[in-house]
C-alpha positions as CSV (number, residue, x, y, z in Angstrom):
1,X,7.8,-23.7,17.9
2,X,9.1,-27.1,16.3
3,X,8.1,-28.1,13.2
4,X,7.9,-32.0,12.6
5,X,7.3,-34.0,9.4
6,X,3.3,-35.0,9.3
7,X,4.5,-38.1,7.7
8,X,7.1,-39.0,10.7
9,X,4.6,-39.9,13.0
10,X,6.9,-41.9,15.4
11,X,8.7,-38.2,15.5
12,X,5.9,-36.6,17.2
13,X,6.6,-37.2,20.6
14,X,10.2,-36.7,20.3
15,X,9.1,-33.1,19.2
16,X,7.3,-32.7,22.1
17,X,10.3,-33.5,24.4
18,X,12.9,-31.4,22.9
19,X,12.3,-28.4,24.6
20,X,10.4,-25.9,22.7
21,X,7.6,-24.3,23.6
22,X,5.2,-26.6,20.8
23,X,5.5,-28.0,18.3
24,X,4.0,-28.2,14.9
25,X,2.8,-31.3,13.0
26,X,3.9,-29.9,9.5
27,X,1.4,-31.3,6.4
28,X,2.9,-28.4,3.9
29,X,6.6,-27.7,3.7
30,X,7.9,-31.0,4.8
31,X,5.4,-33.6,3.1
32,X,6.1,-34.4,-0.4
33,X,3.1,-34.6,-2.6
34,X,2.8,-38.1,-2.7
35,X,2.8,-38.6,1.2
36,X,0.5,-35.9,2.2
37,X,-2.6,-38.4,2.2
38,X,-0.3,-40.6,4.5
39,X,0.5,-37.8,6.8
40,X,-3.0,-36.2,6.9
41,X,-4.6,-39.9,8.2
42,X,-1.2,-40.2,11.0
43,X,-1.6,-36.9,12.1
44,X,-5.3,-37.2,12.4
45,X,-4.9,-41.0,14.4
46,X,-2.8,-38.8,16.3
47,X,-5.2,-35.9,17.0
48,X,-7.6,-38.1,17.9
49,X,-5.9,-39.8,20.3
50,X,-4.9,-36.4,22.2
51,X,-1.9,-35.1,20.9
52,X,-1.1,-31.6,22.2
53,X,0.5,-30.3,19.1
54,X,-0.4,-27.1,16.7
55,X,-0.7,-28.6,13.1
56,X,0.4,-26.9,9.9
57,X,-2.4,-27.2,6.9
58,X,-1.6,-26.9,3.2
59,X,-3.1,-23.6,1.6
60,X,-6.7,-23.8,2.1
61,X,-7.1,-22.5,-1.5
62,X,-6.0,-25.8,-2.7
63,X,-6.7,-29.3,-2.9
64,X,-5.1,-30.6,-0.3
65,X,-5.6,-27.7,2.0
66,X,-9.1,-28.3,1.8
67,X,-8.4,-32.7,2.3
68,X,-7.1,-31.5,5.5
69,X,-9.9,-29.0,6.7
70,X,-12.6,-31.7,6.3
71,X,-9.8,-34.8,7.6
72,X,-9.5,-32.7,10.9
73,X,-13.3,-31.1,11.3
74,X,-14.2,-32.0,14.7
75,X,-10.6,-31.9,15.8
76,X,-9.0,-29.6,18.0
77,X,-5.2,-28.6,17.7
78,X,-3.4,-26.4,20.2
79,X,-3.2,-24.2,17.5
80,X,-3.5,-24.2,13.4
81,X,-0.9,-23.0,11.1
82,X,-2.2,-21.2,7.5
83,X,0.2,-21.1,5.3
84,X,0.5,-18.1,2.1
85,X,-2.0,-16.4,3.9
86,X,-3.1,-13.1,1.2
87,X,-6.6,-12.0,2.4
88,X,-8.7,-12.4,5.2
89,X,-11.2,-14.8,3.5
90,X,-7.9,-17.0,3.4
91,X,-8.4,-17.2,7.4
92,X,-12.1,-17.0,7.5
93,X,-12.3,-20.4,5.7
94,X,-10.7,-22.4,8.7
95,X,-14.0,-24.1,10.0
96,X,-11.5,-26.0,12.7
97,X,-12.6,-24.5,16.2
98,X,-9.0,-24.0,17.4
99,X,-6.7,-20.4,17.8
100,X,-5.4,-19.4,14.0
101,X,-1.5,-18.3,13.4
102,X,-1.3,-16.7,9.8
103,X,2.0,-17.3,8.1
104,X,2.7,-13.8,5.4
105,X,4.8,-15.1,3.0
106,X,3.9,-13.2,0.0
107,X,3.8,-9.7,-1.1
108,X,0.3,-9.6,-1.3
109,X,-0.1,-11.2,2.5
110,X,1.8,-8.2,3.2
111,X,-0.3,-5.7,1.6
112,X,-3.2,-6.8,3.4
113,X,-1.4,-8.1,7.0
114,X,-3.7,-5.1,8.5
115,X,-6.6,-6.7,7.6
116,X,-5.5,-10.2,8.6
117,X,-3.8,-9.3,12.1
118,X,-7.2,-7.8,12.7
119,X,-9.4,-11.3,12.2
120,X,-10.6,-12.3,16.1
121,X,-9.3,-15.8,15.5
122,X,-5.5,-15.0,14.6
123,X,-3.7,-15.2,17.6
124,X,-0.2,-14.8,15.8
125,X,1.4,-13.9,12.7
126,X,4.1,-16.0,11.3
127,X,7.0,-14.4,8.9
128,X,7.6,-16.2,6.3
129,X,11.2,-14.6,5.0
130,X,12.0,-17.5,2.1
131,X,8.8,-17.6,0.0
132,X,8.7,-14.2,0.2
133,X,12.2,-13.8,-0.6
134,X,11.5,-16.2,-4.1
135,X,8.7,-13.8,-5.0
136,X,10.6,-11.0,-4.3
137,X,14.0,-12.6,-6.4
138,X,15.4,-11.3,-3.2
139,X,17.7,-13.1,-1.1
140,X,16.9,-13.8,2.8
141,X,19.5,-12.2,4.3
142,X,19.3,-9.8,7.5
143,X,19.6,-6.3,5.4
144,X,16.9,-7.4,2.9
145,X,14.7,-9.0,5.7
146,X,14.7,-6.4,8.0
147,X,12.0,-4.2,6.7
148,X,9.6,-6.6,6.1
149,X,10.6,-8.5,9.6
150,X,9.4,-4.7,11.0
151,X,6.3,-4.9,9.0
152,X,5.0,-8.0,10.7
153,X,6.0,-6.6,14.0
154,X,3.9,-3.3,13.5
155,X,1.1,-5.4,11.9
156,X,1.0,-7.8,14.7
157,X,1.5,-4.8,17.9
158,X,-0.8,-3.1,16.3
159,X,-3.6,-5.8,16.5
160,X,-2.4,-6.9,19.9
161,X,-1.6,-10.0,18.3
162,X,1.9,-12.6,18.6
163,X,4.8,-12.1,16.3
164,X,6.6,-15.3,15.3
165,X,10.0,-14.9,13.4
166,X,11.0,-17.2,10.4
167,X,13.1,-20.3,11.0
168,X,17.1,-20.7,10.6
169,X,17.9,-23.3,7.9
170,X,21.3,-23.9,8.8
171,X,21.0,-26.9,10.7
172,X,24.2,-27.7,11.6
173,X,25.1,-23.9,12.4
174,X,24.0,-23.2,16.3
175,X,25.7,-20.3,16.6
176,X,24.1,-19.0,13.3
177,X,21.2,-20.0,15.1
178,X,22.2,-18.4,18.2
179,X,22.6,-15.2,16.3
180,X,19.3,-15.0,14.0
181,X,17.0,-15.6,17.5
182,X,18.9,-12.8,19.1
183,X,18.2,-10.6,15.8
184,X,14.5,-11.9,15.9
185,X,14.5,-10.6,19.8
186,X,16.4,-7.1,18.8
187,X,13.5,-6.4,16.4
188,X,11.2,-7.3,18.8
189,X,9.5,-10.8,18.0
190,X,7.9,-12.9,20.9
191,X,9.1,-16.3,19.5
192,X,10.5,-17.9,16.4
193,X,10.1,-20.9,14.2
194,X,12.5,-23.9,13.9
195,X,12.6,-26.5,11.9
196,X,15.1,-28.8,13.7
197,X,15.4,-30.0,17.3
198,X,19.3,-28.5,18.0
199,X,18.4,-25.4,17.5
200,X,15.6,-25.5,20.4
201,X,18.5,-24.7,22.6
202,X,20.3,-21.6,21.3
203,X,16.7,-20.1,20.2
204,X,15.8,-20.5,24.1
205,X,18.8,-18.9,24.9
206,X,18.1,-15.4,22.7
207,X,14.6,-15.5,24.1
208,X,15.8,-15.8,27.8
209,X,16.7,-12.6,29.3
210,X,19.4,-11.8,31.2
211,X,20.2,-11.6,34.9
212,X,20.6,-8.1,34.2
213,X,18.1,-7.3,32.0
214,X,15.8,-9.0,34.6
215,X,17.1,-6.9,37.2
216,X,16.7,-3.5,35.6
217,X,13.4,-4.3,34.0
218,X,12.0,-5.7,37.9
219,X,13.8,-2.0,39.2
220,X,12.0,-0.2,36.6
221,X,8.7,-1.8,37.6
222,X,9.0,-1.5,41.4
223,X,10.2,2.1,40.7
224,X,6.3,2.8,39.0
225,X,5.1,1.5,41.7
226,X,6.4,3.7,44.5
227,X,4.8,6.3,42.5
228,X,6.4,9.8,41.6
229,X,9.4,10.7,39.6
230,X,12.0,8.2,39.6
231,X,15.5,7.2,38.4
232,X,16.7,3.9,37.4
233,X,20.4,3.2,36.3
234,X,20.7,6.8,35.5
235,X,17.6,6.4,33.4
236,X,14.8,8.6,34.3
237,X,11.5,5.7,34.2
238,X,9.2,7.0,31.2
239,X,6.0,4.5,29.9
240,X,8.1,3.4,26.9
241,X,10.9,2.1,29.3
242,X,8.3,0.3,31.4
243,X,6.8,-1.5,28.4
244,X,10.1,-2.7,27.5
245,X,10.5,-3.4,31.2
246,X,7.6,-5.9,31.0
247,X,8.0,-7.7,27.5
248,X,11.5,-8.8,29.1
249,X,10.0,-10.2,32.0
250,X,7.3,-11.9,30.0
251,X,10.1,-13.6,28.1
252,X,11.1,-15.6,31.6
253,X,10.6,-19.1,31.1
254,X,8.1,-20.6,32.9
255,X,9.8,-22.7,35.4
256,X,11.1,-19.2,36.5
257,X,14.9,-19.8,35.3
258,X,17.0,-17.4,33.1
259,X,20.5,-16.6,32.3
């Protein structure tokens, strides 16, 4: 998922076109203060006029969090973004009739991510590593992430709910890029975040499974279905092995393509 500037609105469509899944209409992180009344009206022209593009809200506890709830009432995004998300009243107050994806980016989010995963409108939980990270005086790197990376994950499988790793910031570093999606996939998330349109490519990449790994996983399945005790690359077939069998073949892209 793509983030774009709210207050680039001739950037919209070029976010659309470069490849990732969505992308995401950004009024928080990457509108200053002074633009965000500027990027709440283009994004709601935009809206309006059929844009099919999730949109990222300021805090709904604050001022403008609330300017965009009542700009986009009536409105229907592909999806909404809530950012510092702590409790569940903090998703309950999204009046916008559209799915919900509830970014944790503070300890207190995490304390109560149970609670949140849980609310029927959340369709995704979003990590967010670097505010947490500045709470924490922490700093985001892969040791110190890891835990809380496997918090969302449990929070989110436990609800039956998408997991959605933290953008890479290095944006001239694709193989850094290359190798914090293939971390997110190792831990288990079902997409990741990015907040520039070259790293679309190596984050496609990590989520794509093998040739190999498709092979085994469709072995493993067909194997179940013959019935009985089976085998598989010297593997006997148990129900965690198909599960894993099935979330790699889930991560084929759509036009049925992989590596």
């Amino acid at each position: 998922m793509l983030f774009v500037p709210g207050d680039r609105p001739e950037r919209y469509q070029k976010a659309l076109r470069s490849g990732a899944d969505l992308a995401i209409v950004d009024l928080e992180d990457a509108v200053a203060p002074a633009s965000k009344a500027k990027a709440r009206e283009a994004a709601r022209v935009a809206f309006a006029d059929g844009l099919e593009a999730c949109l990222r809200i300021n805090s709904p506890t604050g001022e403008f969090g609330r300017a965009d709830l009542a700009a986009f009432a009536g409105l229907h995004p592909r999806a909404i973004m809530i950012p510092k998300v702590e409790t569940v009243e903090d998703v309950a107050a999204i009046g916008i009739g559209a799915p919900l994806i509830a970014l944790i980016e503070s300890v207190r989010g995490l304390r109560n991510i149970d609670a949140i995963a849980a609310e029927p409108n959340v369709v995704a939980l979003g990590f967010g590593a670097y505010d947490l990270c500045a709470e924490l005086g922490a700093q985001p790197i892969p040791e110190v992430l890891g835990p809380y990376r496997s918090e969302v994950i449990c929070a989110a499988r436990l609800a039956k709910k998408l997991a959605l790793d933290a953008p890479f910031l290095g944006v001239g570093d694709l193989a850094g890029a290359l190798e914090d999606a293939r971390r997110a996939v190792a831990y288990g998330f079902d997409g990741k975040l990015a907040i520039h349109p070259s790293h679309v490519a190596p984050l496609r990449e990590a989520f794509t499974p093998s040739v190999d790994d498709v092979r085994h996983s469709r072995s493993v399945l067909e194997a179940v279905e013959r019935g009985g005790v089976a085998v598989v690359d010297g593997k006997m077939v148990d129900p965690p092995l198909v599960a894993a069998a099935r979330r790699i073949l889930a991560r084929i892209p759509t036009t049925g393509e992989h590596r």
